[in-house]
C-alpha positions as CSV (number, residue, x, y, z in Angstrom):
1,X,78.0,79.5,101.1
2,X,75.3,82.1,101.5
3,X,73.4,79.5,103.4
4,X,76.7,79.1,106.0
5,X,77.0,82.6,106.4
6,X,73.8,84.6,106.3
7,X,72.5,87.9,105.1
8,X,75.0,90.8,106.3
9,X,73.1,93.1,108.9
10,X,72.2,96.4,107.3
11,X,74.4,97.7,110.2
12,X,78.0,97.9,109.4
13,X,79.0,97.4,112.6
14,X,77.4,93.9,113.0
15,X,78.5,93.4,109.4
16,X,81.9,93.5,110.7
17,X,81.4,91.9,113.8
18,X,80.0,88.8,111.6
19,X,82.7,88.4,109.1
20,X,85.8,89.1,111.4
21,X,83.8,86.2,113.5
22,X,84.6,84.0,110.5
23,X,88.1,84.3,109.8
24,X,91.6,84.3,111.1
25,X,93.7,86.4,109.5
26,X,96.8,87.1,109.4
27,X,98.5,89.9,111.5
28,X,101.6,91.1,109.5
29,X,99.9,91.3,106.3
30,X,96.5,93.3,107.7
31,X,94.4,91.2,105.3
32,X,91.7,91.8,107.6
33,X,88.2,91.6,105.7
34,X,86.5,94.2,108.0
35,X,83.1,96.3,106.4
36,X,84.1,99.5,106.5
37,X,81.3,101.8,108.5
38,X,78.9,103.2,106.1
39,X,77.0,106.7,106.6
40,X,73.2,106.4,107.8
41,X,72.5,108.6,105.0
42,X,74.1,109.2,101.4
43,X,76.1,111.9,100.5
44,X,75.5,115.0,99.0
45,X,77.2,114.5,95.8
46,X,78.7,117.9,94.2
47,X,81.9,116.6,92.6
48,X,81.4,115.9,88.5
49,X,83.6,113.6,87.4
50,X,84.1,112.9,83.4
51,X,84.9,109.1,81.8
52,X,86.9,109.4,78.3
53,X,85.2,110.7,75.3
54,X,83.8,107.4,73.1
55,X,84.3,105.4,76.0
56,X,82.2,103.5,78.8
57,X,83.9,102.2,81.1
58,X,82.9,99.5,83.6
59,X,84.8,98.7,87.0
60,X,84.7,95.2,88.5
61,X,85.1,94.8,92.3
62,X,86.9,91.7,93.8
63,X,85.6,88.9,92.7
64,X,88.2,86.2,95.1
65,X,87.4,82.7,92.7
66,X,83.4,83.7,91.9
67,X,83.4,82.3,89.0
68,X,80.1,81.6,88.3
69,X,79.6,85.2,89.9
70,X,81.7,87.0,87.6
71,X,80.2,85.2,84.4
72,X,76.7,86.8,85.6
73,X,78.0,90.3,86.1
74,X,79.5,89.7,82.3
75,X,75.9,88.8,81.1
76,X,75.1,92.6,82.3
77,X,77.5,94.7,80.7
78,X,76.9,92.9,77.8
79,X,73.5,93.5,77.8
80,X,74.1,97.3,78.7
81,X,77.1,97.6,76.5
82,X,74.6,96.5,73.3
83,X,72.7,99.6,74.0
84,X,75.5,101.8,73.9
85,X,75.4,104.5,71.2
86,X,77.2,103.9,67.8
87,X,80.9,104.6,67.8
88,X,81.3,104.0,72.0
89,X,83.6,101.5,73.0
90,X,82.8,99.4,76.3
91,X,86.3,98.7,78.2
92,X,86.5,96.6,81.8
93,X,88.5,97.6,84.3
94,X,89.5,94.9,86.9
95,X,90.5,96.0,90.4
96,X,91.9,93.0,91.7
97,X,92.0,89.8,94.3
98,X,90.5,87.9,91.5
99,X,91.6,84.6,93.3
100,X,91.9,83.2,97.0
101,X,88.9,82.1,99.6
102,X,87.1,81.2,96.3
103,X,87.3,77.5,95.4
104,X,86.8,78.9,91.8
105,X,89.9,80.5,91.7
106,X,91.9,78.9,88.8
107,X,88.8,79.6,86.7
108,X,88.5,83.0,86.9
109,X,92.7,83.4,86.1
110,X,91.8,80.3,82.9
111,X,88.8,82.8,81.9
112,X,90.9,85.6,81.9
113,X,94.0,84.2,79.8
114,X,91.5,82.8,77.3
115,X,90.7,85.4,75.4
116,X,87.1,85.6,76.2
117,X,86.9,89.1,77.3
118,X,89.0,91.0,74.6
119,X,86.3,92.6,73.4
120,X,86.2,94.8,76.0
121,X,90.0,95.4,75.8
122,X,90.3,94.7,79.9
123,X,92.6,96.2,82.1
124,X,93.7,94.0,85.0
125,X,94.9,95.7,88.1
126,X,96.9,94.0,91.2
127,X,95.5,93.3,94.0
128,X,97.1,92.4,97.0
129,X,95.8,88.5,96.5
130,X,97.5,87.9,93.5
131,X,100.6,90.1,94.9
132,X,100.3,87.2,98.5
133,X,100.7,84.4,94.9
134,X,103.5,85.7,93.5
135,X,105.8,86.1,97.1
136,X,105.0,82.6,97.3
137,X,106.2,81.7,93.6
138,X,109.2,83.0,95.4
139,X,109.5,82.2,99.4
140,X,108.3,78.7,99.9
141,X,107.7,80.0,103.8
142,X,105.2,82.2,102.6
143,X,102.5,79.8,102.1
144,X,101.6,79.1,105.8
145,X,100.7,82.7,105.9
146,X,99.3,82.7,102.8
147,X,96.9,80.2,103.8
148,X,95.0,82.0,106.6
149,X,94.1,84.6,104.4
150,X,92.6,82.9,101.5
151,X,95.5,81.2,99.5
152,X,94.3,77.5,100.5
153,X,91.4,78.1,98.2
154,X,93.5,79.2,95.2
155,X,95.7,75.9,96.1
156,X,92.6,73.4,96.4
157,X,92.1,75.0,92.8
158,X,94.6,74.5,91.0
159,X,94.6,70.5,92.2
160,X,96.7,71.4,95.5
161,X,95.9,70.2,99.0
162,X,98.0,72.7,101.7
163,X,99.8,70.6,104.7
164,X,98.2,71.0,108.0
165,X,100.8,73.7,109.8
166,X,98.7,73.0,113.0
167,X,100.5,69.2,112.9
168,X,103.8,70.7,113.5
169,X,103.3,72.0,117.1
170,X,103.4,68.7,118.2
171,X,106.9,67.8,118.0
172,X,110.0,69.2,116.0
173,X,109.5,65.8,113.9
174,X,106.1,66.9,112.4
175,X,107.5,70.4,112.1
176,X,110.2,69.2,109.8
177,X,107.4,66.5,108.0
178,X,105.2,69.7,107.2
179,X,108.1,72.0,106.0
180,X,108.8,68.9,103.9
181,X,105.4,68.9,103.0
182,X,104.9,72.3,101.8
183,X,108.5,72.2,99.9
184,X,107.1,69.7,97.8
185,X,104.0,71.2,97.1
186,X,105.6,74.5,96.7
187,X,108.1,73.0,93.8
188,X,105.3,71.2,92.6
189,X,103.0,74.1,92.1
190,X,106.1,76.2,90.2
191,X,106.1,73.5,87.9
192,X,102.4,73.6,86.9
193,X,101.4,76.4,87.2
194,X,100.4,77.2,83.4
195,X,103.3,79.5,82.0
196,X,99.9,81.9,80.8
197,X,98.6,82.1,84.4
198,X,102.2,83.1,85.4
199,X,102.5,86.0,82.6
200,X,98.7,87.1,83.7
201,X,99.8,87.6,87.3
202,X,103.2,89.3,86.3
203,X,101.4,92.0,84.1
204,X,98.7,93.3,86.7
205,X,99.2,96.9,87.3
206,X,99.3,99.0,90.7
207,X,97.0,101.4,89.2
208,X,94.9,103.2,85.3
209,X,94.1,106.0,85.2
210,X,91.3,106.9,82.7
211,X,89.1,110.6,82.7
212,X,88.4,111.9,85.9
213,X,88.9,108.6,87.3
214,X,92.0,106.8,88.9
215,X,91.3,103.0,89.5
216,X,93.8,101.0,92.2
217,X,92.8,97.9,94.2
218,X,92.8,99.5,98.2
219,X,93.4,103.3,97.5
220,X,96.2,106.0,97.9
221,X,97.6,107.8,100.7
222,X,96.5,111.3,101.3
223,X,98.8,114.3,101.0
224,X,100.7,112.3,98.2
225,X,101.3,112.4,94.6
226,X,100.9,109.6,92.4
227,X,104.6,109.9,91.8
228,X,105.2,109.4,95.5
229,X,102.1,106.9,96.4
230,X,103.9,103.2,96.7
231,X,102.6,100.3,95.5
232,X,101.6,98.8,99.5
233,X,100.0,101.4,100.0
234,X,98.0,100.6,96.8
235,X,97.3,96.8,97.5
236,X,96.8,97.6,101.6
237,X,95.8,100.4,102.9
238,X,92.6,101.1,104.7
239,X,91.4,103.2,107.4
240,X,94.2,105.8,106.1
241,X,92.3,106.3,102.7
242,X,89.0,105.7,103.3
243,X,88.2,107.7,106.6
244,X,90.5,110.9,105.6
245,X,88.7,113.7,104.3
246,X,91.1,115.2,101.8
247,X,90.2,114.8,98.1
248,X,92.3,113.7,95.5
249,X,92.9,114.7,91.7
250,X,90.9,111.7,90.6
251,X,88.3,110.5,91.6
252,X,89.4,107.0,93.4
253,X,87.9,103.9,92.5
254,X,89.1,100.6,94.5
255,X,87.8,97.6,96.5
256,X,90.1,95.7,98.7
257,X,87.5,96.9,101.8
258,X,84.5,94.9,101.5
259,X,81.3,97.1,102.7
260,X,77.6,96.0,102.9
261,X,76.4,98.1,99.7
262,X,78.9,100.4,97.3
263,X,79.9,103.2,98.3
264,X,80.4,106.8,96.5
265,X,81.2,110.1,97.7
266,X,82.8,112.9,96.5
267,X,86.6,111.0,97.1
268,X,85.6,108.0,96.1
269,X,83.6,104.7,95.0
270,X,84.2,101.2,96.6
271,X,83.0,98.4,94.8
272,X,84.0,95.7,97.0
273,X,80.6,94.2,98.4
274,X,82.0,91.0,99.6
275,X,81.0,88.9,96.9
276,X,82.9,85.8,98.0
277,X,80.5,85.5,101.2
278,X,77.8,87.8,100.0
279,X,77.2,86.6,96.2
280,X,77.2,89.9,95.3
281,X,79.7,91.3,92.8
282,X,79.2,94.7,91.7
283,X,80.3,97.4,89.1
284,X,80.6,100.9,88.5
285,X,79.4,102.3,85.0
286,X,80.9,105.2,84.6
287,X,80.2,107.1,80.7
288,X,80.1,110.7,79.7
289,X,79.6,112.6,83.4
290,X,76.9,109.5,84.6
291,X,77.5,107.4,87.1
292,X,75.2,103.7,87.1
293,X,75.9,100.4,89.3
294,X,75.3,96.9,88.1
295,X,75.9,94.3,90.3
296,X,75.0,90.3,90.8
């Protein structure tokens, strides 16, 4: 894949020229997977932020159907989590879009429901992926527009092959053949769909907070409370969060926007480096008042 797509510019501009060349995306739900523009230089950092006492605490960024991606970032925290001092405890956070454009998909959700990572008691947030797999549990319509943003990966994984839409501007005969088409795959994938995946995706949360730090998949809106942020603005927002100046309680960290290296400022870090196209999935370690990155 890395071969197909190339190494990202180090300008953030041509980073997003190159990826938005790549995909078509859908218009209502803004899953557009534009780099954010990074500054030239890094921040002046002045803003001391403070994980839980006795724990460490590592953030994962999107890992969309990595697999063998995420198993390598695992092999990292637990070699750093080994050298933790006695008596700390090494918890993951998850930020969401663990599935879609990833052909790896169903693994990562089989990995997760396993058991594997309990050791690190894991918290698993939503992201607006997984939120695009549950409407379609529920709107059989859905899945066209789930397609073009990444959901025909998640289908080819668990064993599914989506129905050409395109076929159905031909004639209102094909149209009715491909609505056909994805009713039966859509009652099809209901039925297998194991009962553990299901329960995984229906107990993702919008948001943990933890220390200092507040994790969410895309970020909050500014000039709101938690009480009043909603749960869209959680899995979707963008330019909003990330190019408004005003700080928040927490310090906010989130993925969703895929950027060209991780990003941290006083407001926030962004751990979403692409990894689907880039091969690089990264982390935030965050213990006592230090912040470290890990990443693929």
């Amino acid at each position: 894949m890395r071969a197909r797509f190339g190494q990202f510019s180090r300008s953030a501009d041509a980073a997003r020229r190159n990826i938005l060349s790549q995909f078509r995306t859908s218009p209502r739900e803004e899953d557009v997977a534009a780099f954010s523009e990074t500054p030239s230089a890094p921040p002046v950092l002045q803003r001391i932020t403070q994980a839980p006492e006795g724990l460490c605490l590592y953030a994962v960024g999107d890992i969309h159907g990595r697999m063998d991606l995420l198993l390598r970032l695992v092999e990292q925290i637990d070699a750093d989590a080994a050298q933790l001092p006695e008596g700390v405890k090494p918890q993951i956070i998850f930020l969401g879009d663990y599935i879609d454009r990833g052909l790896q998909s169903r693994d990562v959700i089989e990995y997760f429901t396993s058991g594997a990572l309990d050791r690190y008691d894991p918290v698993f947030l939503l992201g607006n992926h997984e939120e695009a797999l549950l409407r379609f549990l529920q709107e059989v319509n859905f899945g066209t527009q789930w397609t073009r943003f990444g959901g025909g990966e998640t289908l080819y994984s668990y064993g599914f092959a989506p129905p050409n839409s395109r076929a159905s501007l031909n004639s209102h005969e094909e149209m009715a053949k491909v609505r056909d088409a994805w009713t039966k795959l859509w009652e099809a994938f209901r039925e297998r769909l194991p009962e553990s995946h299901l329960s995984f995706f229906q107990s993702l949360k919008p948001y943990h907070v933890a220390g200092d730090y507040l994790f969410v998949h895309a970020g909050l809106r500014p000039g709101l409370s938690l009480e009043k942020q909603s749960q869209r603005d959680m899995l979707w927002i963008r330019e909003e969060f990330l190019d408004d100046a005003l700080p928040f309680d927490h310090l906010i960290v989130h993925g969703h926007t895929p950027e060209d290296a991780i990003h941290r400022d006083d407001r926030r870090i962004g751990l979403d480096t692409g990894a689907f196209l880039t091969g690089k999935l990264s982390a935030a370690r965050l213990f006592g008042t230090d912040v470290a990155f890990l990443n693929t």
